[in-house]
N, C-alpha and C positions, 0 to 999 in steps of 0.2 A: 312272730315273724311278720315282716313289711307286708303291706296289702295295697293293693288298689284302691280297695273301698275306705274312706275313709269316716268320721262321725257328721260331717257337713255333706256328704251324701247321702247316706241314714237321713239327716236333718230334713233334706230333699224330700225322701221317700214317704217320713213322718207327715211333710205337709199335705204331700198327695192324699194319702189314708186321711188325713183330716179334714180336708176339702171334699173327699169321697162323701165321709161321712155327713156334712153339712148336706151337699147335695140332696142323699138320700133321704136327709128330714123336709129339706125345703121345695124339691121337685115332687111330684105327684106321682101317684105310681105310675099312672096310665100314661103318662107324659111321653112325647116321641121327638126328638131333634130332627129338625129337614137335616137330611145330612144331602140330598142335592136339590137343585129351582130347573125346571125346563120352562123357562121364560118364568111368567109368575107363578107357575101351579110346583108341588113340592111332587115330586116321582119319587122318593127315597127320603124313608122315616128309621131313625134308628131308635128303639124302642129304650126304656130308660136305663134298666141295670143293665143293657147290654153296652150302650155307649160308656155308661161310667164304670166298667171294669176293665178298661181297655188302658188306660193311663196307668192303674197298680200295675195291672200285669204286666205291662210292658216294662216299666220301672223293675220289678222283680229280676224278669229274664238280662234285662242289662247290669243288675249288681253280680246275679250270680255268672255273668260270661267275663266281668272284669276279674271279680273275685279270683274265678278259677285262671283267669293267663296272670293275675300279679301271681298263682300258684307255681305256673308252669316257668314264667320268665328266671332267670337267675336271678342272683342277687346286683351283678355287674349290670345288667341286661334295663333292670328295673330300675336302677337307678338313675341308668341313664335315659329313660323313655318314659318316669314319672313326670317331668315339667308336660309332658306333651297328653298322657295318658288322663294325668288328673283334670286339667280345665276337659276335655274331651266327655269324659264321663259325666261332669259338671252340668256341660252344655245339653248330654242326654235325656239326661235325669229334668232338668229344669223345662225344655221344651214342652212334655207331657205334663208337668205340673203345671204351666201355667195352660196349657192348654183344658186340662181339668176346673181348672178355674173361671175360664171362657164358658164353658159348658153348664157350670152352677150359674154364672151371670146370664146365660140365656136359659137357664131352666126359670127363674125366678121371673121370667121379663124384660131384665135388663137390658135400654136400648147399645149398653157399653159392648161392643163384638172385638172383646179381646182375643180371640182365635186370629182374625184378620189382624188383629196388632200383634199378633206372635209372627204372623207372615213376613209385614214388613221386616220385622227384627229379626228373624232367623234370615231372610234376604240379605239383609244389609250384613249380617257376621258374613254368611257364605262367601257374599261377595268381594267381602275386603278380606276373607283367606285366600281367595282365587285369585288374586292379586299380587299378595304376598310370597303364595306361594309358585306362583309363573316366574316372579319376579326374580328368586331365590337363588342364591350362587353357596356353592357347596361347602359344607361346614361342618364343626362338629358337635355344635349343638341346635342347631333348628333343622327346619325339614321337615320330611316325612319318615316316620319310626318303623320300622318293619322289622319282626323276625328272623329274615335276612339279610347280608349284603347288598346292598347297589354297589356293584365293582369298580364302574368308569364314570368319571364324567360326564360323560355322553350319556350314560343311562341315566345317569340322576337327572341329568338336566333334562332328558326328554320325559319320564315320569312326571319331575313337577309339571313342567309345561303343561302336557297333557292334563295333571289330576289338576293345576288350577283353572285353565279354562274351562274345563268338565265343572267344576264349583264355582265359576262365577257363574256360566251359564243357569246352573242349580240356583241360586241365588235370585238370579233375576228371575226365573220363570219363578219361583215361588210369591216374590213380590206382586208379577204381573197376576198372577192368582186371586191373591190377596186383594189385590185392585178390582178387579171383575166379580169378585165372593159366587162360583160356582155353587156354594155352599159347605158345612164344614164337616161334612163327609169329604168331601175333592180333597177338602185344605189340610185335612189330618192324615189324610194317604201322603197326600205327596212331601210334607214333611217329614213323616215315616220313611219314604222313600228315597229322600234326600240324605238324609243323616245315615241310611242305611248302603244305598247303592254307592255312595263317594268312597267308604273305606274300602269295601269293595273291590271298587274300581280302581284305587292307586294299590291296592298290594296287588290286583289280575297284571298290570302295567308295568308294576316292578317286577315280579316275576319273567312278562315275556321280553322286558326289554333287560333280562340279564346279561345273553351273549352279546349287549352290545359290545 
């Protein structure tokens, strides 16, 4: 039976688990990440196995929420909302890994702060989707995928509107983060945040803007 999940997201998950496990050889046990800076002093330490099991986990709970809706979707349903569903899960799955990977580079000392270079890069995707998708005139195969109809015009068109300006906005403040390095406690919420509160937010949108 078709799946969401496909073997190059496994492939994803694999490398998370194997960057885990580096980690765990190369970082020290006692080791703590500033996860934030109040000027120069660190107020917020995340302790080691604690920040590196947050990247699996997380990876997990997003194969098995795809897995179970490619279960629930039809067969017509999924078909039609694979182009959009697979780079989606792609993007999920890959943000935590490289951000896991960020986290082995500053356990070891690395002056390389690939967390902040995940910022810019997840800014720059968000942004030129918010873009896209303001920009968007109605169709039948791009957009935004929902479980249910958008009936009118008007509603499609006000949803995108709305959910891309809501994602460029995302986009930029994650950049502007990224710039400032609050620390990467801030910078791993609010990309959690980001990827989590937009779908969110365009199916709450699609929904109340049904009667339009």
């Amino acid at each position: 039976m078709p799946s969401l999940v496909t073997r190059f997201h496994l492939l994803i998950f694999s490398v998370t688990l194997a960057i885990t496990a580096v980690a765990l050889l190369r970082v020290p046990e006692g080791f703590a990440f500033v996860a934030h800076w109040r000027g120069s002093v660190a107020d917020w330490l995340w302790p080691r196995d604690m920040a590196l099991a947050v990247a699996p986990l997380l990876e997990i709970g997003l194969l098995v929420a795809f897995f179970v809706l490619g279960r629930v979707l039809t067969k017509n349903h999924l078909a039609k909302t694979r182009h959009i569903f697979d780079p989606a899960l792609t993007l999920l799955l890959a943000v935590p890994a490289f951000c896991q990977l960020g986290l082995l580079f500053s356990g070891i000392g690395s002056d390389l702060d690939l967390i902040r270079f995940a910022g810019f890069g997840l800014g720059f995707v968000l942004m030129l989707l918010g873009i896209v998708l303001y920009g968007a005139e109605r169709n039948s195969y791009g957009g935004l995928r929902m479980p249910w109809p958008i009936p009118s015009d008007r509603a499609w068109l006000v949803v995108h509107r709305l959910t891309g300006a809501a994602t460029f906005l995302a986009g930029a403040g994650l950049a502007v983060l990224a710039w400032i390095d609050p620390g990467l406690g801030v910078l791993l919420l609010a990309y959690g945040l980001s990827l989590l509160v937009l779908p969110v937010l365009a199916g709450l949108v699609s929904l109340l803007s049904r009667p339009l």
